[in-house]
DRENPAKE-662982 format. One record per residue (C-alpha): residue number from 1; x, y, z. Coordinates in nm, 3 decimals, always signed. Example, Ala and Ser with C-alpha at 12.3 -4.5 7.8 and 13.67 -1.06 7.14 Angstrom:
<nodes>
+-----+---------+---------+---------+
:   k :      xx :      yy :      zz :
+-----+---------+---------+---------+
:   1 :  +1.230 :  -0.450 :  +0.780 :
:   2 :  +1.367 :  -0.106 :  +0.714 :
+-----+---------+---------+---------+
</nodes>
This chain:
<nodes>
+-----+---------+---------+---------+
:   k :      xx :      yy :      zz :
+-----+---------+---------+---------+
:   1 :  +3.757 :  -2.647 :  -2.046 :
:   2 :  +3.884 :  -2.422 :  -1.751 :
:   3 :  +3.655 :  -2.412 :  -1.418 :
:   4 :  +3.683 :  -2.048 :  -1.487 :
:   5 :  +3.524 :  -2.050 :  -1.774 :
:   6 :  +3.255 :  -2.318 :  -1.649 :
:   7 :  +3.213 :  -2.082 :  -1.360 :
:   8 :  +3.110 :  -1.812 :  -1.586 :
:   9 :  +2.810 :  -1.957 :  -1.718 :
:  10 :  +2.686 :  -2.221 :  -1.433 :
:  11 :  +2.683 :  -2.002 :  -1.146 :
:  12 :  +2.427 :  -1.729 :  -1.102 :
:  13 :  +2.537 :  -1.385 :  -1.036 :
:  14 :  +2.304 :  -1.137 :  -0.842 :
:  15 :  +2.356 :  -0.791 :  -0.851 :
:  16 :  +2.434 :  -0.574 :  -0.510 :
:  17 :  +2.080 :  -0.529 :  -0.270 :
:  18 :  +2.165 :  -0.193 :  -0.352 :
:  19 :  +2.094 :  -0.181 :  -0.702 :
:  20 :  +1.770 :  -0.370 :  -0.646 :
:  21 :  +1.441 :  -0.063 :  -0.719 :
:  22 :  +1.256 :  -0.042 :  -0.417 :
:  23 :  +0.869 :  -0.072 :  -0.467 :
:  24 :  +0.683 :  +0.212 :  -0.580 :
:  25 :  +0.380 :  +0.234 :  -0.459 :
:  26 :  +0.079 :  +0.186 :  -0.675 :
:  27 :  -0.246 :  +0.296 :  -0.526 :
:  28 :  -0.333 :  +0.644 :  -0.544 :
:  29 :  -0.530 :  +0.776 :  -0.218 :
:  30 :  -0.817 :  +0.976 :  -0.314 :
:  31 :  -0.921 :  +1.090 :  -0.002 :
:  32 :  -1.199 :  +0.833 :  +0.048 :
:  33 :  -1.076 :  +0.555 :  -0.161 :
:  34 :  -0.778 :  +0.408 :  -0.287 :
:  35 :  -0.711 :  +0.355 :  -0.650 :
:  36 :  -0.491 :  +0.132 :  -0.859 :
:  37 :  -0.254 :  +0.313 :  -1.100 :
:  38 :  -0.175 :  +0.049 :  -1.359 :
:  39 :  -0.397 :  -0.032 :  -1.615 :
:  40 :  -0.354 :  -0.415 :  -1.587 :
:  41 :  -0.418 :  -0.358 :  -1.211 :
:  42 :  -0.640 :  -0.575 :  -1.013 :
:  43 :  -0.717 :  -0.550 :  -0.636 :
:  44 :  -0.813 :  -0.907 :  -0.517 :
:  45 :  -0.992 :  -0.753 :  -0.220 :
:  46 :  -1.146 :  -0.453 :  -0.093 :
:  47 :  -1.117 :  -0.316 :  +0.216 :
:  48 :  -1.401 :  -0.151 :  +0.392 :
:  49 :  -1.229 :  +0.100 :  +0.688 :
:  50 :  -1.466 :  +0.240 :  +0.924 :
:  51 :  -1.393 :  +0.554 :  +1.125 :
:  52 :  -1.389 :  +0.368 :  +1.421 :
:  53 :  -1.131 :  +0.158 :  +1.328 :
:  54 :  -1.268 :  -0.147 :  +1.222 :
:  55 :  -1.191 :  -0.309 :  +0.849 :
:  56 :  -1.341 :  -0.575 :  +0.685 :
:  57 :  -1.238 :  -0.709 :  +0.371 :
:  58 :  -1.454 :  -0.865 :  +0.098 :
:  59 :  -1.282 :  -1.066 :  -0.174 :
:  60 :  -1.363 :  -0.936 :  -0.524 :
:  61 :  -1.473 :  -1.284 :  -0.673 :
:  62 :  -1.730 :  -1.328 :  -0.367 :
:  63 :  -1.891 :  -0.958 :  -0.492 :
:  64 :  -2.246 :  -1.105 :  -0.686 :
:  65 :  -2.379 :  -0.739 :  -0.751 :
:  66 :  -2.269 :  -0.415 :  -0.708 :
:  67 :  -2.594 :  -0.099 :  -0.765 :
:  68 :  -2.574 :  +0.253 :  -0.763 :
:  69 :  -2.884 :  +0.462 :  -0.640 :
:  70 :  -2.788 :  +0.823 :  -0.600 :
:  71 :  -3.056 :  +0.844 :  -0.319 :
:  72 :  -2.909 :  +0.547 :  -0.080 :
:  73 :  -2.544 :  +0.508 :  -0.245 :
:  74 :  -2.362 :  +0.207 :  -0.325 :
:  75 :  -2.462 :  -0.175 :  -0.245 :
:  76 :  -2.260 :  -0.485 :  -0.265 :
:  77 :  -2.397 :  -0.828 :  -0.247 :
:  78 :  -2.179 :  -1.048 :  -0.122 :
:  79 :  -2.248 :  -1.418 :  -0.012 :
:  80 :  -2.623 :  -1.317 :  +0.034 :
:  81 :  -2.535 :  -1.022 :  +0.250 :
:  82 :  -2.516 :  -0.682 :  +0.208 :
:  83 :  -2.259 :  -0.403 :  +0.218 :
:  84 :  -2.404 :  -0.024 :  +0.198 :
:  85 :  -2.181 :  +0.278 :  +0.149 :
:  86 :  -2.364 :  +0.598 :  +0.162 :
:  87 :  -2.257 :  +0.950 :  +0.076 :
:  88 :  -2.228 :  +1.221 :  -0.120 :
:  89 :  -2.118 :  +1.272 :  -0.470 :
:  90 :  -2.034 :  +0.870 :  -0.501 :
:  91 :  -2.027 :  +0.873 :  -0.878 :
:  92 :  -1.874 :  +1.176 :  -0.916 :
:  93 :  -1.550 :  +1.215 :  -1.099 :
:  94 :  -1.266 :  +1.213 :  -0.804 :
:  95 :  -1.088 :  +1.312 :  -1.126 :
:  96 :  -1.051 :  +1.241 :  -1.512 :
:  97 :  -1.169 :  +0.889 :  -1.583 :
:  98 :  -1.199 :  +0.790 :  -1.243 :
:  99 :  -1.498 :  +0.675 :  -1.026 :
: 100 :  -1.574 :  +0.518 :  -0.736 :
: 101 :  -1.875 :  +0.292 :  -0.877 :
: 102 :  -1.714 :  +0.202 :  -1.192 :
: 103 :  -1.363 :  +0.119 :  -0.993 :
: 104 :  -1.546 :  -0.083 :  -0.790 :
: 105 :  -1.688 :  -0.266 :  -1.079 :
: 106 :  -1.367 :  -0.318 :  -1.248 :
: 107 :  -1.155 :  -0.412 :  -0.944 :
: 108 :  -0.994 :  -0.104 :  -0.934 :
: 109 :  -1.055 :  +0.009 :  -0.593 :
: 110 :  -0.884 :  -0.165 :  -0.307 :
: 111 :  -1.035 :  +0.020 :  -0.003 :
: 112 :  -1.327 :  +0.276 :  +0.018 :
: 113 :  -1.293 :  +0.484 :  +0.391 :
: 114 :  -1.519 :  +0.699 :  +0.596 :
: 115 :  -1.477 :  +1.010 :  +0.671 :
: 116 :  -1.427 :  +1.147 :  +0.999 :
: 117 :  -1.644 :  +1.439 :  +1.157 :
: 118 :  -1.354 :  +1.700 :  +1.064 :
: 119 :  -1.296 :  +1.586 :  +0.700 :
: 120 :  -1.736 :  +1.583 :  +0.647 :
: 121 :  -1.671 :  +1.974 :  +0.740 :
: 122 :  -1.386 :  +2.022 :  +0.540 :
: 123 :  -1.501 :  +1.903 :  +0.227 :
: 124 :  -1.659 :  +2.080 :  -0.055 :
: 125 :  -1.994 :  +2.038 :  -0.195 :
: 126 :  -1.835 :  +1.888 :  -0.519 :
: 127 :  -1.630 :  +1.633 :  -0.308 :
: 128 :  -1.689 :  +1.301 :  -0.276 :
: 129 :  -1.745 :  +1.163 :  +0.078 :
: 130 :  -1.827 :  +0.871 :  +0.228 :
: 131 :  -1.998 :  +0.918 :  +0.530 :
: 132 :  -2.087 :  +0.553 :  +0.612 :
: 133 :  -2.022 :  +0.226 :  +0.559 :
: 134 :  -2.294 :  -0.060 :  +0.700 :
: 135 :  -2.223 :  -0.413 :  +0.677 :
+-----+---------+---------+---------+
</nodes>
């Protein structure tokens, strides 16, 4: 056997760092929240951004109990403490088949933002807005 031929099949060819697909993206900014694009897709976090600057992030297998009540918004219990997002329209469609309480359920959501003073006057009445987040 030739070392040629040897060469062929033992040594591992890589193609040009050209050729390589750079990453698409795959979270979808809603405005107030981020969303994951592929089915199969699971954030292992979520990230709660405050206006002011400050982020926490809670990891999705710590989350005991996530509730819904129009009136005071979303809750998430967490390692016996508790996460509040308040605002308007928070089960509302953001569009087809997507919401932010059932993506939060289904690990779908990697960060939920507030919304700064100009964005609160921007937005519609149909829009969905966060307008705090309490931790």
């Amino acid at each position: 056997m030739s070392a040629d031929f040897l060469e062929k099949y033992a040594v591992r060819r890589t193609a040009p760092e050209a050729a390589v697909p750079e990453e698409v993206e795959a979270t979808d900014d809603l405005g107030c929240f981020g969303w994951l694009r592929g089915i199969r897709d699971r954030a292992v976090m979520l990230e709660l951004r405050k206006k002011t600057g400050n982020i926490v992030a809670i990891g999705y297998g710590w989350i005991e109990r996530v509730e819904f009540d129009p009136s005071e918004g979303i809750a998430l219990c967490a390692l016996g403490q508790k996460v509040r997002i308040r605002g308007r329209n928070l089960n509302a469609e953001a569009r087809p088949m997507v919401r932010l309480f059932e993506g939060i359920t289904r690990h779908r959501v990697p960060w939920v933002q507030e919304a700064a003073g100009q964005e609160l006057l921007e937005s519609g009445r149909a829009a969905i807005v966060i307008e705090s987040i309490e931790w």
